[in-house]
C-alpha positions as CSV (number, residue, x, y, z in Angstrom):
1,X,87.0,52.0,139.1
2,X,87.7,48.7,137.7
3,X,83.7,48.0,137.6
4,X,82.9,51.2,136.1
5,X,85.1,51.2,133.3
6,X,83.7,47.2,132.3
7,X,80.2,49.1,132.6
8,X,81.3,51.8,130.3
9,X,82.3,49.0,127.8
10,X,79.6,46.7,128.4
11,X,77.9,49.6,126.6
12,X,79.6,50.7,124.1
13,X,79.2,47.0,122.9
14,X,75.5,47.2,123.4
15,X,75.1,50.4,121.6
16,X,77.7,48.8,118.7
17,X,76.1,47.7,115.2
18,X,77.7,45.6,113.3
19,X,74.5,43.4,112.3
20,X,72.4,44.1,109.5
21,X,69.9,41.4,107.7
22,X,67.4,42.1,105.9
23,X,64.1,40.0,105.1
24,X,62.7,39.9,101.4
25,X,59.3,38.4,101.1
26,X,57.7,37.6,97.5
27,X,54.6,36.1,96.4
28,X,53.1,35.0,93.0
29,X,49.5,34.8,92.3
30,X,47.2,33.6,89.5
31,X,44.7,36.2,89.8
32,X,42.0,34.4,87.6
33,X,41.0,36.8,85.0
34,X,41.4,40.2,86.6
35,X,39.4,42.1,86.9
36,X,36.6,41.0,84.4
37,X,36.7,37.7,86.8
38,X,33.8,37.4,89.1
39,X,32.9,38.9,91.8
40,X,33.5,41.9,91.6
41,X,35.2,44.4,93.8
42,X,38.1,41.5,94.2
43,X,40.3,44.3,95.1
44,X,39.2,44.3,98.6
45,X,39.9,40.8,98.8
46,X,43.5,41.2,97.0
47,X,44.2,43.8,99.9
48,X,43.3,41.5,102.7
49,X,45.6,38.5,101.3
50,X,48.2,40.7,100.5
51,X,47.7,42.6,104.1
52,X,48.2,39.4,105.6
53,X,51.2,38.4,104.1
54,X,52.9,41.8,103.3
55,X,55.1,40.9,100.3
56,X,58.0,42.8,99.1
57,X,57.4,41.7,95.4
58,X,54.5,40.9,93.9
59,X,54.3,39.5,91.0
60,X,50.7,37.9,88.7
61,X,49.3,36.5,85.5
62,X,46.3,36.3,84.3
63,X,45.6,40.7,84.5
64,X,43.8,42.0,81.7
65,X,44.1,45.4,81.4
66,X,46.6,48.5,82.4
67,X,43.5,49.4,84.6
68,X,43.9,46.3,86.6
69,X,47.1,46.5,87.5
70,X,46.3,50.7,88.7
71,X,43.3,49.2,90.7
72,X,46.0,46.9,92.3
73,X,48.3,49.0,92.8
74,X,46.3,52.0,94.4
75,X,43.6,49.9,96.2
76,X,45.1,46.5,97.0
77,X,48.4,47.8,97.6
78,X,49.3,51.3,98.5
79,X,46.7,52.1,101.0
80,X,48.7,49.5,103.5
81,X,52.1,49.6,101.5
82,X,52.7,53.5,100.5
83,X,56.1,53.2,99.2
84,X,55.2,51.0,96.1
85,X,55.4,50.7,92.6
86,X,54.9,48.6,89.2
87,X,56.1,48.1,86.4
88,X,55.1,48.6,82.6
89,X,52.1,47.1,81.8
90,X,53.0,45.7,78.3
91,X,50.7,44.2,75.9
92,X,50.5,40.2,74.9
93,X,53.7,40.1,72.2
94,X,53.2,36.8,71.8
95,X,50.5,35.2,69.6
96,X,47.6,37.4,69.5
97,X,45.3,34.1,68.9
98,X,46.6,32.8,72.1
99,X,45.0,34.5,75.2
100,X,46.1,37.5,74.5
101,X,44.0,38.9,76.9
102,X,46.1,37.3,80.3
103,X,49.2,39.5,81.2
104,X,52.2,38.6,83.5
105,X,53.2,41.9,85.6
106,X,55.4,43.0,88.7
107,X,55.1,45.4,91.5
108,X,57.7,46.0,94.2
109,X,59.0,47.6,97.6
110,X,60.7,50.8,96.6
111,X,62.1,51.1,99.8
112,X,64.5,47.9,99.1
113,X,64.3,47.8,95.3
114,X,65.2,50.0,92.0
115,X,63.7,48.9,88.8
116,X,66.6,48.7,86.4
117,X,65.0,47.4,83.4
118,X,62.0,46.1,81.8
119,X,62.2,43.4,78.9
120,X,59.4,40.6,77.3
121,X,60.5,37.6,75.3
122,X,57.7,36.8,73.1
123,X,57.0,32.6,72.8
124,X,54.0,30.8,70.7
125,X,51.5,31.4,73.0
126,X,52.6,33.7,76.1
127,X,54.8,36.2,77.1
128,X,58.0,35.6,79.7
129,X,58.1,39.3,81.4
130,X,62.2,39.9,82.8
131,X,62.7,42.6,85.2
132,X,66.1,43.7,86.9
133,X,65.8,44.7,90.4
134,X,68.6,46.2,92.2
135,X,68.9,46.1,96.1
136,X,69.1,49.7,97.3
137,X,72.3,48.9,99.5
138,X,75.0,51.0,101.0
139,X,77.4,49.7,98.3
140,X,75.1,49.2,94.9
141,X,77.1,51.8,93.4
142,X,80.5,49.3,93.3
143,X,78.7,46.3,94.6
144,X,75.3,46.0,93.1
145,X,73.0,42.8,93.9
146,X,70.9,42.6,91.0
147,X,67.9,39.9,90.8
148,X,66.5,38.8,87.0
149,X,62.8,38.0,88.1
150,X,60.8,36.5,84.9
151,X,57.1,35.8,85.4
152,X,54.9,34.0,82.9
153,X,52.2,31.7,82.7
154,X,52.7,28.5,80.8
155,X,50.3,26.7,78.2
156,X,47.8,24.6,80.5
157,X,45.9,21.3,79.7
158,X,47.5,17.7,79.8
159,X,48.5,15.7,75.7
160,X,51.5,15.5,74.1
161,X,50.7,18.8,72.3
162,X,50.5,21.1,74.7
163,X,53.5,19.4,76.6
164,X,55.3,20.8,73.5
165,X,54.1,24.3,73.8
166,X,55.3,24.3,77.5
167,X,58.7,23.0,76.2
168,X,59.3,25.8,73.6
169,X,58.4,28.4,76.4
170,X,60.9,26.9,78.4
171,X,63.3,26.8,75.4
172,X,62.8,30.9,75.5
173,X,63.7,31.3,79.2
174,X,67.0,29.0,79.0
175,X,68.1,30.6,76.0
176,X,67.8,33.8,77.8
177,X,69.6,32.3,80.3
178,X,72.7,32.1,77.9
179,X,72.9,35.5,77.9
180,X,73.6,36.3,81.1
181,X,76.1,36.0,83.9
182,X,76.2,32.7,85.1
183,X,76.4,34.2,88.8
184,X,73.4,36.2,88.0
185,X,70.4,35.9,90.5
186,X,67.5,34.5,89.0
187,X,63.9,33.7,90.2
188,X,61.0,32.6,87.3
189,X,57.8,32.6,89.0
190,X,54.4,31.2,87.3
191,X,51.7,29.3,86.7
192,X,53.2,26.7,84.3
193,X,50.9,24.2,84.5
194,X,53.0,21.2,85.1
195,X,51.7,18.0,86.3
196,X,54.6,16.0,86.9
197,X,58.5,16.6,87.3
198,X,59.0,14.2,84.3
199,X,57.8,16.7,81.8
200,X,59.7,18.0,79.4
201,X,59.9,21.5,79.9
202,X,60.4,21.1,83.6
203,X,63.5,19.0,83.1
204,X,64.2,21.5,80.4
205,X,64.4,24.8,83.0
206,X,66.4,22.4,85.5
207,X,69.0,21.1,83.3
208,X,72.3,21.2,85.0
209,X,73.6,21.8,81.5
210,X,72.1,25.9,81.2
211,X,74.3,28.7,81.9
212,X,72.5,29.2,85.3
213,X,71.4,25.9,87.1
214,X,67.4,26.8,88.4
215,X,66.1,24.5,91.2
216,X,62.5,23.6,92.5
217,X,63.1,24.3,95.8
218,X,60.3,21.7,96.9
219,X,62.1,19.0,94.7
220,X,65.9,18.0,94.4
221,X,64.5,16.4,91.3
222,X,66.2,12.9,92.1
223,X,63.4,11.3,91.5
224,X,59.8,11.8,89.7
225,X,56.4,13.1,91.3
226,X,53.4,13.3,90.0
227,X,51.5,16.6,91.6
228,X,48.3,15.6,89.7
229,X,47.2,12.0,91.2
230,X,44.4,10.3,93.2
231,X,45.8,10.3,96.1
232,X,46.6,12.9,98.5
233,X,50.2,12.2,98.2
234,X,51.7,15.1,97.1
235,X,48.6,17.1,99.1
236,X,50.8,19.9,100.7
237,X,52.5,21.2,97.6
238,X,48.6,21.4,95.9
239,X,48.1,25.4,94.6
240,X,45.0,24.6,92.2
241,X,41.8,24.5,92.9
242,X,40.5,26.3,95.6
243,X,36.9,25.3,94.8
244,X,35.1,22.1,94.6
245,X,32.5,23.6,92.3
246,X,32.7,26.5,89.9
247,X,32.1,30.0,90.8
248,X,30.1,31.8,88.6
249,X,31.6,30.0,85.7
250,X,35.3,31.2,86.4
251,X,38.4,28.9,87.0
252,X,39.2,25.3,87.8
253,X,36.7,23.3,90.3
254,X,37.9,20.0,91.4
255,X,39.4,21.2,94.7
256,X,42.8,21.4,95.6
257,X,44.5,18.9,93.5
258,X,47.1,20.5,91.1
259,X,50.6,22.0,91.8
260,X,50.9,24.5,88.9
261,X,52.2,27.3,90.6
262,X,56.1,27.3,91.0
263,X,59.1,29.8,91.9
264,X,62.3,28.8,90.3
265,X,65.5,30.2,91.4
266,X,68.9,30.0,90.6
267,X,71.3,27.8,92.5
268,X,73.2,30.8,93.6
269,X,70.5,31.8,96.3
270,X,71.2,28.6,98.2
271,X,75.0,29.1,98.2
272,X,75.3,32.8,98.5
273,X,76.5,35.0,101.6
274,X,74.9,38.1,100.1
275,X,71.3,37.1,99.0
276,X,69.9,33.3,100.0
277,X,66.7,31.5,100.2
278,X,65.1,31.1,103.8
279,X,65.0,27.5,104.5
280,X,61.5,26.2,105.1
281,X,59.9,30.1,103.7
282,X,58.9,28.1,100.2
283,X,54.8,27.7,100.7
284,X,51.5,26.9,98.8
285,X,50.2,30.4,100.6
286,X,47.4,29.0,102.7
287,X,47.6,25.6,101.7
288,X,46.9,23.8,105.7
289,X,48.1,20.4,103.5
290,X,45.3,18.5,104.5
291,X,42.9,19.8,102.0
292,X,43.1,17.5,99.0
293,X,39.8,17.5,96.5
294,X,38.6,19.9,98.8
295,X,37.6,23.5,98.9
296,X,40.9,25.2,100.5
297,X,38.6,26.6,102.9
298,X,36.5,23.4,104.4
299,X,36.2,23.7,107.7
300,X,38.1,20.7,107.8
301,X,41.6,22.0,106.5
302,X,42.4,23.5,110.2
303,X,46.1,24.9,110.5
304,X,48.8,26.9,109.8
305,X,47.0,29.0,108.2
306,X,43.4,30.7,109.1
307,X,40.0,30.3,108.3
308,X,39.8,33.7,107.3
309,X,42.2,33.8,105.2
310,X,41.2,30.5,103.2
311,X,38.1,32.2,102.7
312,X,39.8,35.5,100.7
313,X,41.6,32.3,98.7
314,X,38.7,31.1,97.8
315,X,36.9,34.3,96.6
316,X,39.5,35.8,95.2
317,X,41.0,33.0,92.5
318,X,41.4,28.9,91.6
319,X,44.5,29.3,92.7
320,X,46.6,29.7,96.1
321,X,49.6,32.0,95.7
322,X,53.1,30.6,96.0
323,X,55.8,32.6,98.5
324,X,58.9,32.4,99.8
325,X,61.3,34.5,101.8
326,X,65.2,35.8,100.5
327,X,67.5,37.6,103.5
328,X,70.3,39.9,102.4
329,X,72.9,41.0,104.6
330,X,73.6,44.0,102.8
331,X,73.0,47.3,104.7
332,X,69.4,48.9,103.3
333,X,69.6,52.5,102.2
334,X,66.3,54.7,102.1
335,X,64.1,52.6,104.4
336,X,61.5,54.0,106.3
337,X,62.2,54.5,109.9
338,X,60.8,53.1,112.9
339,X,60.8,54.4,116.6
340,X,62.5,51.7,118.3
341,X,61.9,52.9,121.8
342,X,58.4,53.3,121.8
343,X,57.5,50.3,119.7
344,X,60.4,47.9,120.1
345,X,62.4,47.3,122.9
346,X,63.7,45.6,126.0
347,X,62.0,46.6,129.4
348,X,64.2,47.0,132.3
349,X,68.1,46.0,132.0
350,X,70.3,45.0,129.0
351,X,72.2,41.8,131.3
352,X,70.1,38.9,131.2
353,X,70.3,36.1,133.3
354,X,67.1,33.9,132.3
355,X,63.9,35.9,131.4
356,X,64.1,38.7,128.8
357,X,60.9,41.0,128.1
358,X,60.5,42.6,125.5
359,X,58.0,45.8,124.8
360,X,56.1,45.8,121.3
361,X,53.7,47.9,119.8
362,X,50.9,46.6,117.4
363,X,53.0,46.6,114.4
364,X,54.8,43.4,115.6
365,X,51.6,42.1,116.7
366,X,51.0,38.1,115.2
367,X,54.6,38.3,114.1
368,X,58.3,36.0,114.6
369,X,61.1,37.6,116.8
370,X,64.2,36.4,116.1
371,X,66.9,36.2,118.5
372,X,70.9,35.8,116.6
373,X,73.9,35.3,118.0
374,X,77.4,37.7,117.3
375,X,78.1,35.1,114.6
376,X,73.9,35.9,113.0
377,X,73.2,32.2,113.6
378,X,69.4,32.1,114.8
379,X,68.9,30.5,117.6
380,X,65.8,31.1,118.7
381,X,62.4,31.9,117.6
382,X,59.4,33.5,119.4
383,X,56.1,33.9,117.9
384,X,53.8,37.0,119.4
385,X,50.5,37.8,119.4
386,X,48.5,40.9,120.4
387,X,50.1,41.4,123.5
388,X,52.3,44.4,124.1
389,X,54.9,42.2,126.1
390,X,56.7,38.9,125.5
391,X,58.8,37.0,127.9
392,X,61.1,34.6,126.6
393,X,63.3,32.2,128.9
394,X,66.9,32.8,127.0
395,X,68.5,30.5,130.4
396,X,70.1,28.0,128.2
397,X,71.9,30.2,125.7
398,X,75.5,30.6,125.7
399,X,76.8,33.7,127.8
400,X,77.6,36.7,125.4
401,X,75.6,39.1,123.2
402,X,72.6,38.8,121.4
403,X,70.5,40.8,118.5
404,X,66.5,40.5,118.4
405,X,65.1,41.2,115.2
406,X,61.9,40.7,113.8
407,X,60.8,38.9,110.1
408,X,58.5,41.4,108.8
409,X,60.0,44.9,110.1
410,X,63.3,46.0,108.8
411,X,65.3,48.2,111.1
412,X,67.7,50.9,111.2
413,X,69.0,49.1,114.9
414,X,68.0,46.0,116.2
415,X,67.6,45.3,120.1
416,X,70.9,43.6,121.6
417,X,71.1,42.2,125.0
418,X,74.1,40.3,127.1
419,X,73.5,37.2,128.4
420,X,75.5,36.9,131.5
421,X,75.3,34.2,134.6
């Protein structure tokens, strides 16, 4: 009797929740003149970088046109990523001499996001594009997590002159930081053109004085680098150029070389229990880090990531894109469903002694599992490929129960098991 009844609470716990985090990937990308930019039909390309990543906010510079951002959004986007939008394509405000023609703009999950509001901030040469997003979480109605995400694209070219141009933008954005709550979460994503943590404007956005502290979250900024040198120092932060020669007379070619591509954040999202930054998520997107004054796809630059995608970098812009990952443990409202016993689960028995296996379909196919404890500490990984099973050796965990999850599906219910002797 004894035994059943420990059975019938063994579970109850199993079938408990109790655990909920979710994963919010972003990535910014200099899209080199789109879509005038050669070659054409880039929107193929875009898909396949984007595919292979799978943001949950996108954000650019350098688009054109209103057109652009629908051929993004229909072609590049929704055919893999249905439940997606964008925001308000707004004209150059800033002056019309100055480029007038490059656009910042943002598109977004609207499974995890609402678009509160839209707003520019005109500078002397481009605009700084604001947009509220709030998390759709159980409690946004009396617990809103609101994010401020800014995107621009700062004036480029080394002398003291256009130094100063940089600093007035950055002027803008800090002054707009006055204006808001300083527990307000912030990320300003660009291409600002900085070539060494000395400058001006980039001390200017990281001054502990502004109403919200930012941080690089490559660089405590204790001391100076210099991105742009002759050596390959500084090789692994590098997101300009991906060519060693010019492609049909479009963008940068002096291979990789330049770290001009940066997402700020706010202090907060290393601090926070709500919203935080994923260690070690911060990335030059397909950036191997051994390809200085190369082409970012030499068959030399073998790594993390693969040759096929270093290819699509290569087409597609000078640039690489920048990404990084924020997890939430808010509860997600209005997210798309997934049948976790025929895609994700574990085969035989919830009491594990050593080996678990776990059942996947192809939608968790060159993916992370993550295995928490009760506490949501990870501890462990396990990286899959295309098979349909994975074993894992749990043997040295820590009797008591455990949640698998994986980093780029959100659930309605993760997979628990007990670990037992």
């Amino acid at each position: 009797m004894k035994k059943s009844i420990s059975l019938l609470i063994l579970m109850f716990l199993l079938c408990s929740s109790g655990f909920s985090q979710t994963r919010i990937k972003t990535l910014f990308y200099n899209l080199l003149y789109y879509p005038s930019g050669e070659p054409n039909d880039r929107e193929v390309t875009l898909k396949s970088i984007l595919d292979t990543y799978n943001p949950d906010i996108f954000t650019v510079c350098e688009l054109e046109t209103a057109e652009g951002a629908d051929e993004i959004l229909s072609q590049s986007i929704k055919s893999s990523r249905p439940n997606f939008a964008r925001a308000t394509f707004v004209t150059n405000q800033s002056d019309p001499s100055a480029d007038n023609q490059l656009h910042q703009l943002l598109f977004y999950n609207t499974d995890l996001f609402t678009l509160e509001n839209e707003q520019v901030h005109p500078t002397s040469i481009r605009d700084i594009n604001q947009y509220t997003l709030i998390l759709k979480s159980e409690d946004a109605e009396v617990n809103p997590i609101r994010i401020e995400y800014f995107v621009t694209h700062f004036k480029s070219s080394d002398g003291t002159a256009n130094k100063n141009l940089r600093l007035d933008m950055a002027k803008v954005f800090t002054a707009v930081l006055e204006n808001l709550d300083p527990d307000t979460y912030v990320v300003f994503s660009g291409d600002f053109n900085f070539y060494t943590s000395s400058e001006p404007a980039y001390q200017e956005l990281l001054d502990l004085n502004n109403n919200i502290v930012m941080i690089d979250p490559m660089h405590d900024n204790s001391y100076v680098q210099s991105w742009t040198n002759d050596t390959p120092t500084y090789a692994a932060l590098h997101t300009q150029a991906t060519r060693k020669f010019q492609q049909n007379g479009n963008g940068a070619f002096s291979g990789m070389d330049d770290r001009f591509d940066f997402s700020f954040i706010s202090k907060n999202l290393t601090t926070s229990s709500e919203l935080y930054i994923i260690p070690d998520t911060y990335d030059a997107y397909g950036n191997n880090k051994n390809c200085f004054d190369k082409d970012i796809n030499d068959a030399t630059c073998t790594g993390e990531y693969s040759q096929s995608l270093r290819n699509d970098l290569y087409i597609m812009s000078d640039h690489t894109p920048v990404v990084m990952e924020l997890e939430t443990t808010k509860t997600i409202l209005n997210i798309d469903k997934i049948d976790l016993h025929s895609q994700f689960n574990i085969i035989g028995s919830n009491l594990i002694n050593s080996i678990v296996s776990i059942q996947i379909s192809s939608d968790f196919y060159n993916s992370t599992l993550l295995i928490h404890n009760q506490l949501g500490q990870l501890v462990k990984t396990i990286d899959t490929t295309i098979d349909n099973q994975i074993l894992t050796d749990v043997s040295s965990l820590s009797n008591g129960m455990y949640i698998i999850t994986s980093s780029n599906i959100n659930f309605t219910k993760p997979i628990k098991f007990l670990k037992v002797n």
